[in-house]
py3Dmol code that shows the C-alpha trace and the ligand (Angstrom):
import py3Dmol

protein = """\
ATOM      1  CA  UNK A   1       0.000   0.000   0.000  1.00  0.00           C
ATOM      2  CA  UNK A   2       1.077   3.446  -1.058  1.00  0.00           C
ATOM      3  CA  UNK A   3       1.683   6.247   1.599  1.00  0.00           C
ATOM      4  CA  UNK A   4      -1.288   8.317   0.207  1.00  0.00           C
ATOM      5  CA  UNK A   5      -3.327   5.320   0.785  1.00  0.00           C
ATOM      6  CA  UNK A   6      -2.464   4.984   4.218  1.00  0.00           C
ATOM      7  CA  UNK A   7      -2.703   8.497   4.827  1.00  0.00           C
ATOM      8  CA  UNK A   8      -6.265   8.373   3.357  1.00  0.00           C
ATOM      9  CA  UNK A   9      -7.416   5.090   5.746  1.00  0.00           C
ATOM     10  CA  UNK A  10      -5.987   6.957   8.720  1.00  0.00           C
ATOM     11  CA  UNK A  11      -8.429   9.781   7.779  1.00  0.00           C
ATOM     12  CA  UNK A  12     -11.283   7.765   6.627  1.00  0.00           C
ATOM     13  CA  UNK A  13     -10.929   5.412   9.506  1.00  0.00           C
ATOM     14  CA  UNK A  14     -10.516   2.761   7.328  1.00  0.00           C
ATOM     15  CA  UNK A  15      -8.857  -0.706   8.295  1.00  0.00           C
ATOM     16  CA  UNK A  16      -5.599  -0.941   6.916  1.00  0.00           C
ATOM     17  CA  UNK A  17      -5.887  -4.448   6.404  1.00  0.00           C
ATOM     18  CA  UNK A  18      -9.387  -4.300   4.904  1.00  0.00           C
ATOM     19  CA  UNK A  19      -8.056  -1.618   2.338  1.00  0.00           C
ATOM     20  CA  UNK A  20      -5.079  -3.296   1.816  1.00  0.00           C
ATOM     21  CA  UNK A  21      -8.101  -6.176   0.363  1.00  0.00           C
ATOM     22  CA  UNK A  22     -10.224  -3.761  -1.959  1.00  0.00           C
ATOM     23  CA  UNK A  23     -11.407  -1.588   0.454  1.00  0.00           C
ATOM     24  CA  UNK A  24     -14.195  -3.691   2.105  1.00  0.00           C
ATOM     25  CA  UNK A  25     -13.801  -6.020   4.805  1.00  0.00           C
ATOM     26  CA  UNK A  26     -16.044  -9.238   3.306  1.00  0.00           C
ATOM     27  CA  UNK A  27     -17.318 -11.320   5.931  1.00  0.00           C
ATOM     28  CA  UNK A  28     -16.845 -15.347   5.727  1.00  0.00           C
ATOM     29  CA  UNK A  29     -17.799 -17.115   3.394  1.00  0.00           C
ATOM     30  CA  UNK A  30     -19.519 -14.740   1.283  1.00  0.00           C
ATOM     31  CA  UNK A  31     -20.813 -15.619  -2.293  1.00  0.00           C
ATOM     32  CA  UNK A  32     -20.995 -12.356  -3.191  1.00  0.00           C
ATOM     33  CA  UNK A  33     -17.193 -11.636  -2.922  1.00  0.00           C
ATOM     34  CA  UNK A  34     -15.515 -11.633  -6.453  1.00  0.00           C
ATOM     35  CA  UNK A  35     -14.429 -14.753  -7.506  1.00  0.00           C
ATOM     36  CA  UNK A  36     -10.145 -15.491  -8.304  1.00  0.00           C
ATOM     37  CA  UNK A  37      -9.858 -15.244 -12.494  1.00  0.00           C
ATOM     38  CA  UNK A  38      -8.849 -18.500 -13.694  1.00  0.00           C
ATOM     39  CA  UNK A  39      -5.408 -18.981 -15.140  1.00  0.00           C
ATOM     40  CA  UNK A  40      -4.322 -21.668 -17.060  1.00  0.00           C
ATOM     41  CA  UNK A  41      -1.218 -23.156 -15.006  1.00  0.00           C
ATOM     42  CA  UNK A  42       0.106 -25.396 -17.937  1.00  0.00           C
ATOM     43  CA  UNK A  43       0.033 -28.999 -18.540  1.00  0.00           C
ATOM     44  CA  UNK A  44       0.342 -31.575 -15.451  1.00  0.00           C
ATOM     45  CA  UNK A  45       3.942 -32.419 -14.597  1.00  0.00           C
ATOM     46  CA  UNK A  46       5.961 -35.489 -12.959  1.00  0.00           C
ATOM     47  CA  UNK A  47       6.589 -35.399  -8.857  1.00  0.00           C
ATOM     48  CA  UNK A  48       8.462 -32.794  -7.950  1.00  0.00           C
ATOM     49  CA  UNK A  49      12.305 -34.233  -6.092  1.00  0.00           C
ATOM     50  CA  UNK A  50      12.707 -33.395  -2.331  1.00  0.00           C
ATOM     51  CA  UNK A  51      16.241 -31.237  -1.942  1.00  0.00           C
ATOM     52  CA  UNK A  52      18.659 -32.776   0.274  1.00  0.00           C
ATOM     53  CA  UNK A  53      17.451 -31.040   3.302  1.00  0.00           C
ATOM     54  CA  UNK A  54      13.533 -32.008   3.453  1.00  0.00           C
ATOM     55  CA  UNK A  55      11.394 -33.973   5.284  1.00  0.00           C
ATOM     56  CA  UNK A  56      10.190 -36.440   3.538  1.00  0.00           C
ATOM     57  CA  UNK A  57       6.617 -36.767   4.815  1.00  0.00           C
ATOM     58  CA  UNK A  58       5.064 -39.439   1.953  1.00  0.00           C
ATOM     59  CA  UNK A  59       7.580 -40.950  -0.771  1.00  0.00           C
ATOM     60  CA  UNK A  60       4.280 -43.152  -1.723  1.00  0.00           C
ATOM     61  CA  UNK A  61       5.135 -46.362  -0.087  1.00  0.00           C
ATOM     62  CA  UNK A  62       3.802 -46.192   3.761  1.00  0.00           C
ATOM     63  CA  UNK A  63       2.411 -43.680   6.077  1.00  0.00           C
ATOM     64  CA  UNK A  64       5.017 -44.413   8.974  1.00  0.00           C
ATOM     65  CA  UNK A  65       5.233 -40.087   9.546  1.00  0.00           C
ATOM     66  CA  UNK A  66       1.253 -39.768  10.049  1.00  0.00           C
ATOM     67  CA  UNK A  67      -1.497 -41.060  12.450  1.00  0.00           C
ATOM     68  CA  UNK A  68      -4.812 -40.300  13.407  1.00  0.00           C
ATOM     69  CA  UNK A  69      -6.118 -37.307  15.181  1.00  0.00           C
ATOM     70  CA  UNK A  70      -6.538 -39.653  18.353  1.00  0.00           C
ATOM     71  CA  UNK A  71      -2.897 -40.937  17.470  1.00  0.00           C
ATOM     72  CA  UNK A  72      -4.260 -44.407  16.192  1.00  0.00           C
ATOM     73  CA  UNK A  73      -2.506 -45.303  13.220  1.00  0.00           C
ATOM     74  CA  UNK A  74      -3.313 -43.628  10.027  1.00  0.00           C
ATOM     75  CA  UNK A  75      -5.929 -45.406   8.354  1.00  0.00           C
ATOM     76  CA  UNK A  76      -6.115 -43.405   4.820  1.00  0.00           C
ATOM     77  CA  UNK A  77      -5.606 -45.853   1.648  1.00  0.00           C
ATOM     78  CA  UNK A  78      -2.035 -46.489   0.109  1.00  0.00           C
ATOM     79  CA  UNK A  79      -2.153 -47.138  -3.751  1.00  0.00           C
ATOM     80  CA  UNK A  80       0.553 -46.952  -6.236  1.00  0.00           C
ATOM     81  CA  UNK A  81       2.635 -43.968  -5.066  1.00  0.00           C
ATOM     82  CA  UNK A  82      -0.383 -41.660  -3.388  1.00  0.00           C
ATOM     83  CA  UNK A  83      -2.581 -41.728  -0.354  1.00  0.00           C
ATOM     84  CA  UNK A  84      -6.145 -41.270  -0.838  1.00  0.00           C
ATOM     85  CA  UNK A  85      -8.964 -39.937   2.031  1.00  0.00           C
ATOM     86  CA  UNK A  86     -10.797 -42.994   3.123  1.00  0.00           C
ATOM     87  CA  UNK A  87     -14.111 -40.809   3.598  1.00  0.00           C
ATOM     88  CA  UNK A  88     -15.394 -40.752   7.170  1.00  0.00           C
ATOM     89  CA  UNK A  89     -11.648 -41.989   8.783  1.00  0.00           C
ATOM     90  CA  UNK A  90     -11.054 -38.870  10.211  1.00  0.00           C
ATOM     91  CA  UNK A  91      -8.676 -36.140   9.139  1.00  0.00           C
ATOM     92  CA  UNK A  92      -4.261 -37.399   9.778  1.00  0.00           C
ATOM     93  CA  UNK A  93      -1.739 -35.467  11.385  1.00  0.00           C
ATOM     94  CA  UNK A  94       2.077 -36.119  11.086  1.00  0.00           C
ATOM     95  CA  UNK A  95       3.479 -37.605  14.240  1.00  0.00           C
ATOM     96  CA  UNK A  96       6.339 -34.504  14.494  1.00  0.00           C
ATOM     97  CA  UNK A  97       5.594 -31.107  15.140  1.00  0.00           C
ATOM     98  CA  UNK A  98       6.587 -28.177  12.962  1.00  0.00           C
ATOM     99  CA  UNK A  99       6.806 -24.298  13.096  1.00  0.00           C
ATOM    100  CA  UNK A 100       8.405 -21.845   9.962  1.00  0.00           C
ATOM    101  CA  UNK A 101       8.308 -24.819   7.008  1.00  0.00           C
ATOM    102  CA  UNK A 102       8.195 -24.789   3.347  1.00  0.00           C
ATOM    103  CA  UNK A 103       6.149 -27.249   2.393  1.00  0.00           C
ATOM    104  CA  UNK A 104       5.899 -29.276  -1.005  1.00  0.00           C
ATOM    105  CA  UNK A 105       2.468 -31.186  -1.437  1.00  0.00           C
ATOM    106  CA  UNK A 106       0.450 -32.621  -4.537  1.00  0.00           C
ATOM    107  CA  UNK A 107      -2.981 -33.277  -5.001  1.00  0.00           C
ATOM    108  CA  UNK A 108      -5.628 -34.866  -7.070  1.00  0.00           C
ATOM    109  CA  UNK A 109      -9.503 -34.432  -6.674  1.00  0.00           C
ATOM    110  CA  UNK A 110     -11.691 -37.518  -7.840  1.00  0.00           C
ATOM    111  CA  UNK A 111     -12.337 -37.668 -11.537  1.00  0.00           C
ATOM    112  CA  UNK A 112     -15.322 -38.141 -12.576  1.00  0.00           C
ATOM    113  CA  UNK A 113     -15.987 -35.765 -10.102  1.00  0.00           C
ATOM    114  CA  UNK A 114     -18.892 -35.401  -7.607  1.00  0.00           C
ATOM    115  CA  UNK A 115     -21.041 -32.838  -5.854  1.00  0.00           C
ATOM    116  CA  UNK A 116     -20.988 -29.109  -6.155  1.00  0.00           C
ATOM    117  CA  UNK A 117     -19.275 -26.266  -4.635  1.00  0.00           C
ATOM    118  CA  UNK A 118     -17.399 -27.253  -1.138  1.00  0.00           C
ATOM    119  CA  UNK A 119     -18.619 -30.918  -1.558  1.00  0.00           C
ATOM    120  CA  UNK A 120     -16.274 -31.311  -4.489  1.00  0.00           C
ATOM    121  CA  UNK A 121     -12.952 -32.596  -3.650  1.00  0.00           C
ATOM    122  CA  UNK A 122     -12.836 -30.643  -0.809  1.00  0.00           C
ATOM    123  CA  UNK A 123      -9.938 -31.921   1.685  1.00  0.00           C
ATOM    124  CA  UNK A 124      -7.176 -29.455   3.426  1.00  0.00           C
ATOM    125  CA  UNK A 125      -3.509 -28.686   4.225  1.00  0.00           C
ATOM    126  CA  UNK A 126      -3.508 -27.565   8.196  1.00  0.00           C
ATOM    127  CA  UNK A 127      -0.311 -25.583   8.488  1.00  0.00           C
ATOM    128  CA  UNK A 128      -0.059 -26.209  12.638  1.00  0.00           C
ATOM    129  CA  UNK A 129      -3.118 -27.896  13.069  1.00  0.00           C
ATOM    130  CA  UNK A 130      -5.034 -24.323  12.536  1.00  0.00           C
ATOM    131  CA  UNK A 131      -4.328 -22.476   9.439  1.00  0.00           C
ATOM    132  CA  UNK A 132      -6.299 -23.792   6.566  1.00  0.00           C
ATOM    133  CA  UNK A 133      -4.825 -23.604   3.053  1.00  0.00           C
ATOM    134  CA  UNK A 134      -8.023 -25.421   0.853  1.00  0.00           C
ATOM    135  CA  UNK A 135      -7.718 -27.937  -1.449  1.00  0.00           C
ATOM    136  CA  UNK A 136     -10.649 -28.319  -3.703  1.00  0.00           C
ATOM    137  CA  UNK A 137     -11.812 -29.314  -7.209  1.00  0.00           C
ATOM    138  CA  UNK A 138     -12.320 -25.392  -8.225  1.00  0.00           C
ATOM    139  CA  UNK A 139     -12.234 -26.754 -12.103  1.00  0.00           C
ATOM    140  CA  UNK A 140     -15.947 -25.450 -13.326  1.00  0.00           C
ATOM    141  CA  UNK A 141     -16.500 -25.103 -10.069  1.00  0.00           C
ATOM    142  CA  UNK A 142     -18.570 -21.835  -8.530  1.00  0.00           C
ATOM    143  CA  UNK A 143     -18.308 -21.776  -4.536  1.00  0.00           C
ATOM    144  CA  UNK A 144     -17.670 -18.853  -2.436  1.00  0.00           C
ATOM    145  CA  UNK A 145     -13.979 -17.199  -3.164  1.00  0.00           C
ATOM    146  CA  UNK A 146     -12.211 -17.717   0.137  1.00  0.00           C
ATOM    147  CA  UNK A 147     -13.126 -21.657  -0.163  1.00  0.00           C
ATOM    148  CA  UNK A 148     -11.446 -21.863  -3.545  1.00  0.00           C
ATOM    149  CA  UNK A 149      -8.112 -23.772  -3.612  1.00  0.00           C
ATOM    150  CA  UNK A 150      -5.379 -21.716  -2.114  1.00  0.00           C
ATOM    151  CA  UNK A 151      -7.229 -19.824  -0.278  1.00  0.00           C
ATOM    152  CA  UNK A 152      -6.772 -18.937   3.734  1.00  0.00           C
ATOM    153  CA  UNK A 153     -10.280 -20.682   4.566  1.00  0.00           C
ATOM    154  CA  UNK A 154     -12.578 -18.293   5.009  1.00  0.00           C
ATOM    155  CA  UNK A 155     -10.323 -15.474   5.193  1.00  0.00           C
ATOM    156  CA  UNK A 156      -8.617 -14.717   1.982  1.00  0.00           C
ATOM    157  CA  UNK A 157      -9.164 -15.832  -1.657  1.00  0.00           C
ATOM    158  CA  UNK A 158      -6.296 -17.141  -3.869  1.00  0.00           C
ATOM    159  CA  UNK A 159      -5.231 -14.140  -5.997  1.00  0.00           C
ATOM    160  CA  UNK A 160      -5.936 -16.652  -9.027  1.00  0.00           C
ATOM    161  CA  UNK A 161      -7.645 -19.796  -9.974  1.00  0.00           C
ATOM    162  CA  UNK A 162      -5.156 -22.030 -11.220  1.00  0.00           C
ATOM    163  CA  UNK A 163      -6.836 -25.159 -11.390  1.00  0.00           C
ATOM    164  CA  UNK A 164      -6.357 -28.458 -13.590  1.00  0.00           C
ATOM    165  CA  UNK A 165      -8.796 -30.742 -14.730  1.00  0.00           C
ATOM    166  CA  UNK A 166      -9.655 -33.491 -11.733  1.00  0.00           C
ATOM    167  CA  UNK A 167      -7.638 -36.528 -11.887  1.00  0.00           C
ATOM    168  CA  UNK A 168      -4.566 -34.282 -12.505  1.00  0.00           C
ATOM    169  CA  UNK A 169      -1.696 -34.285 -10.443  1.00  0.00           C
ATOM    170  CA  UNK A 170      -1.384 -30.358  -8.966  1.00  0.00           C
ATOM    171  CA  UNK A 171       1.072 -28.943  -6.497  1.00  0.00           C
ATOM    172  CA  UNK A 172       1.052 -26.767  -3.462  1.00  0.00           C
ATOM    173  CA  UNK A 173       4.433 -24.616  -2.569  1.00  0.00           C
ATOM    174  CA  UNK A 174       3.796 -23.050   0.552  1.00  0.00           C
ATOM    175  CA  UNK A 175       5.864 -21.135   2.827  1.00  0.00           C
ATOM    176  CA  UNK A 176       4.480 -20.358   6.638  1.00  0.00           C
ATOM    177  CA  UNK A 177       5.919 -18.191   9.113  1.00  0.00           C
ATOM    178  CA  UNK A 178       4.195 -19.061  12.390  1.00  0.00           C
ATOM    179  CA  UNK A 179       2.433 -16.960  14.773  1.00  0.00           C
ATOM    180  CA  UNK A 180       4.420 -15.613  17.726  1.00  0.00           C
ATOM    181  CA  UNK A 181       2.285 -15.005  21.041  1.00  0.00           C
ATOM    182  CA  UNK A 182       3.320 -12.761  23.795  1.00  0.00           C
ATOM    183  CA  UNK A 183       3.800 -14.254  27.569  1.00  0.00           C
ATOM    184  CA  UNK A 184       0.322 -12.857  28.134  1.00  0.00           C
ATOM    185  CA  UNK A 185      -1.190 -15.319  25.309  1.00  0.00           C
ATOM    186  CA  UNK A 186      -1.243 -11.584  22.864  1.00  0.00           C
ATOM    187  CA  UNK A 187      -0.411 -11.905  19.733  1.00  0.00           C
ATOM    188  CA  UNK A 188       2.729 -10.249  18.654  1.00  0.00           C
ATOM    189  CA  UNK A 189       3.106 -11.549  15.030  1.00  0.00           C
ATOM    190  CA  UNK A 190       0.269 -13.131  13.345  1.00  0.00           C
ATOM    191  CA  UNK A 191       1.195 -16.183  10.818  1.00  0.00           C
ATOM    192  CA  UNK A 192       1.683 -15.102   7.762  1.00  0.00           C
ATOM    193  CA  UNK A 193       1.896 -17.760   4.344  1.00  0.00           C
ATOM    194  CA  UNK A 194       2.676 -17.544   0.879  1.00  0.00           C
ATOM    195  CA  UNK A 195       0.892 -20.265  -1.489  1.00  0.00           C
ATOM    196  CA  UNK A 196       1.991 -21.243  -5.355  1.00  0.00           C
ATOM    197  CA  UNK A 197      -0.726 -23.222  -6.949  1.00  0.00           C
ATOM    198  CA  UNK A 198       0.843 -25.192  -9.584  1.00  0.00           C
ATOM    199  CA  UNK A 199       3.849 -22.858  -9.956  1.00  0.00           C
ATOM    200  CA  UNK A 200       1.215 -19.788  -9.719  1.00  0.00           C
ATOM    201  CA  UNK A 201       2.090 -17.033  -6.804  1.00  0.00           C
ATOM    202  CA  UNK A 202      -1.904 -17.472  -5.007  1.00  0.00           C
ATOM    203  CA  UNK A 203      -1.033 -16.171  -1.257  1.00  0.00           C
ATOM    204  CA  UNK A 204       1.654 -13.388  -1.396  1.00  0.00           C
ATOM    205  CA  UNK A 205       3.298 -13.416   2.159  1.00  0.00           C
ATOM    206  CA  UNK A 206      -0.722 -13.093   3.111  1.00  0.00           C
ATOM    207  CA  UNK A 207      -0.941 -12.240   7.318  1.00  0.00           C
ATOM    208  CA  UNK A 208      -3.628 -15.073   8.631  1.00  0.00           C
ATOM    209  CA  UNK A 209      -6.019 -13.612  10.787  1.00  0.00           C
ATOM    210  CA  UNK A 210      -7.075 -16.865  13.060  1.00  0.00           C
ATOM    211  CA  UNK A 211      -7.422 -20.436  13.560  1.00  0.00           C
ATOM    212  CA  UNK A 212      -9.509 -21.413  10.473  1.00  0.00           C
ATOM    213  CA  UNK A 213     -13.165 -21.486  11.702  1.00  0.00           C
ATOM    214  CA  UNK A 214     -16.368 -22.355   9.028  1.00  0.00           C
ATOM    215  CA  UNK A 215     -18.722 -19.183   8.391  1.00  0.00           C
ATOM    216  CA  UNK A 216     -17.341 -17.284  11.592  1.00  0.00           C
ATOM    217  CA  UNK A 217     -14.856 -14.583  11.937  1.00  0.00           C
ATOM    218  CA  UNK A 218     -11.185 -15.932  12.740  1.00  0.00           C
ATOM    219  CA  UNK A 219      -9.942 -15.288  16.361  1.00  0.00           C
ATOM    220  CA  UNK A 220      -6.129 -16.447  17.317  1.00  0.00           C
ATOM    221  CA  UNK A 221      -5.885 -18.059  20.631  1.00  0.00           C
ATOM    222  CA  UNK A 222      -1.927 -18.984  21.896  1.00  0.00           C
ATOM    223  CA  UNK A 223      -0.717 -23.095  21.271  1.00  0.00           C
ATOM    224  CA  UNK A 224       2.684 -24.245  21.097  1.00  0.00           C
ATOM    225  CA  UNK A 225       5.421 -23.125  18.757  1.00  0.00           C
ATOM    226  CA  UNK A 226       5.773 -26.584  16.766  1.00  0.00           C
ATOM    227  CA  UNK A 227       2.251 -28.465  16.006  1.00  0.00           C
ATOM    228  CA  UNK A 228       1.243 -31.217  13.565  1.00  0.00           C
ATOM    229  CA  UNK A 229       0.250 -31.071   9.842  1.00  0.00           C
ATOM    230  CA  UNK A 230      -2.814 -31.847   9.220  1.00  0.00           C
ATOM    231  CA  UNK A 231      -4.548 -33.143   6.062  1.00  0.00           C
ATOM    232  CA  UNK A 232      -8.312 -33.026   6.136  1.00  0.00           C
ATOM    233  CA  UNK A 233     -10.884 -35.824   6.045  1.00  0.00           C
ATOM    234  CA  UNK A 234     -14.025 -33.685   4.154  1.00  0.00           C
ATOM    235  CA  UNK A 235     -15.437 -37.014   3.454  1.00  0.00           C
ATOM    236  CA  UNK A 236     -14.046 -36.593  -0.300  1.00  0.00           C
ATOM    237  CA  UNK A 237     -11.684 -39.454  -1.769  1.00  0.00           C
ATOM    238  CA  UNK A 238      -8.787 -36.794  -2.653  1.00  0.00           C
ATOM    239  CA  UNK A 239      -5.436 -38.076  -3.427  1.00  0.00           C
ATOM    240  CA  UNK A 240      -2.426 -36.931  -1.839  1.00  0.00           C
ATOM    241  CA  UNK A 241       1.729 -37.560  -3.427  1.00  0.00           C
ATOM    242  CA  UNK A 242       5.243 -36.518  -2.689  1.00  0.00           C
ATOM    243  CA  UNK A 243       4.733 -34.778   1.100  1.00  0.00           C
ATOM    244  CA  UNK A 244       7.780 -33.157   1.620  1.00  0.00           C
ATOM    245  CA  UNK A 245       8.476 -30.132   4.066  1.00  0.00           C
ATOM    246  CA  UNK A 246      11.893 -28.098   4.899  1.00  0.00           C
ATOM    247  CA  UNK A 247      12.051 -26.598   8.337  1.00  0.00           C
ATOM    248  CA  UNK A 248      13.068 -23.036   8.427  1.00  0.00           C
ATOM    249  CA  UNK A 249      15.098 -20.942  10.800  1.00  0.00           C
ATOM    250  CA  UNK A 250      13.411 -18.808  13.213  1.00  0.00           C
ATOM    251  CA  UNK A 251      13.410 -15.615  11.982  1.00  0.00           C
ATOM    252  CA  UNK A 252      13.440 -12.582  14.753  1.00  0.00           C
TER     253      UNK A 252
END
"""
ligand_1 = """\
1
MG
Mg -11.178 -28.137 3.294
"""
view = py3Dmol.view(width=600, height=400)
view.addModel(protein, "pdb")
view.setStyle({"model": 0}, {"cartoon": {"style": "trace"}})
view.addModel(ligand_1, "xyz")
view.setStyle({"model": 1}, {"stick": {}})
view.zoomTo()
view.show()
């Protein structure tokens, strides 16, 4: 934002941060809000190779870094090379914790697909068991724009659609920057996250304003500094390959 923007919020009393989004604070959820243009991201590629230095979280042979929410093992279905929802399981967390990460994920949504709106290939990448980054079938797909894929759930819309076809293989760069609470349980530094969508820039170092909440206004409340990843159980059979994350040094 521009200094004669600021200056004009401080004399409007505008919301920086709503300005900073088009000048109007949406609330949750809302169909009205203008949907992210599509973009055509290219053609699907081949797994993407961890660097020397990751995680390797899924190499599509076993799920021996993941359990269940109750921490009974994980009970999702291993095919050749992915891990698909088993619909009604339960969403599965990794059994370490993790703060600042970049994170390398792909995804397929079921092809034919089925249902409409957030009932179509709708699962989810939990950055600290809280912050939301959708995954959805938004191919031909109308829903509301901040429960597209990409987007902060029910906070902030991916700046684009970038979408393939269902039953492609499509990718998720993401780089988090956890929330840092005062002693008091304040927050002093909100999370903030920066999403590619199949090599497309769709969150832009974008501050999260909450724990991800459905059709309610996002509230932080303190938890640890490291916390599982968790990948949502929306009772849709979406496919999940080459989980790979790099933990990043605290930055102060
Ligand atoms: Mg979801």
């Amino acid at each position: 934002m521009n200094r004669s923007l600021l200056v004009l919020c401080a004399l409007a009393g505008v919301p920086v941060a709503a300005a900073a989004q088009g000048g109007k604070a949406w609330p949750p959820n809302s169909l009205d809000r203008p949907k992210p243009p599509v973009v055509d991201p290219g053609p699907e590629r081949p797994p993407v190779p961890p660097p020397s230095d990751a995680i390797v979280l899924f190499d599509g042979t076993d799920l021996s870094q993941w359990q269940m929410r109750d921490s009974t093992p994980a009970k999702w279905i291993v095919r050749a090379g992915y891990v698909e929802v088993a619909p009604g399981t339960g969403s599965m967390q990794t059994r370490r914790g993790f703060g600042d990460v970049q994170l390398h994920i792909e995804w397929a949504t079921p092809n034919p697909p089925h249902g409409d709106s957030q009932e179509r290939g709708n699962s989810g990448v939990f950055l600290m068991s809280h912050y939301e980054i959708q995954v959805l079938d938004g191919w031909h797909n109308i829903t509301y724009a901040d429960g597209y894929q990409g987007a902060v759930y029910g906070q902030t819309p991916p700046l684009v659609n970038a979408s393939r076809p269902p039953g492609q293989w499509q990718t998720y760069d993401i780089v988090f920057h956890r929330p840092r609470f005062g002693p008091d349980g304040a927050v002093v530094r909100p999370a903030r996250v920066t999403v590619l969508h199949n090599g497309v820039l769709v969150q832009d170092n974008t501050e999260i304003t909450g724990w991800t909440v459905h059709n309610a206004v996002a509230h932080y409340r303190p938890h640890a500094d490291r916390l599982p990843l968790i990948l949502q159980d929306h009772e849709n059979p979406t496919r999940f390959r080459n989980i790979w994350i790099r933990e990043l040094a605290e930055q102060e």
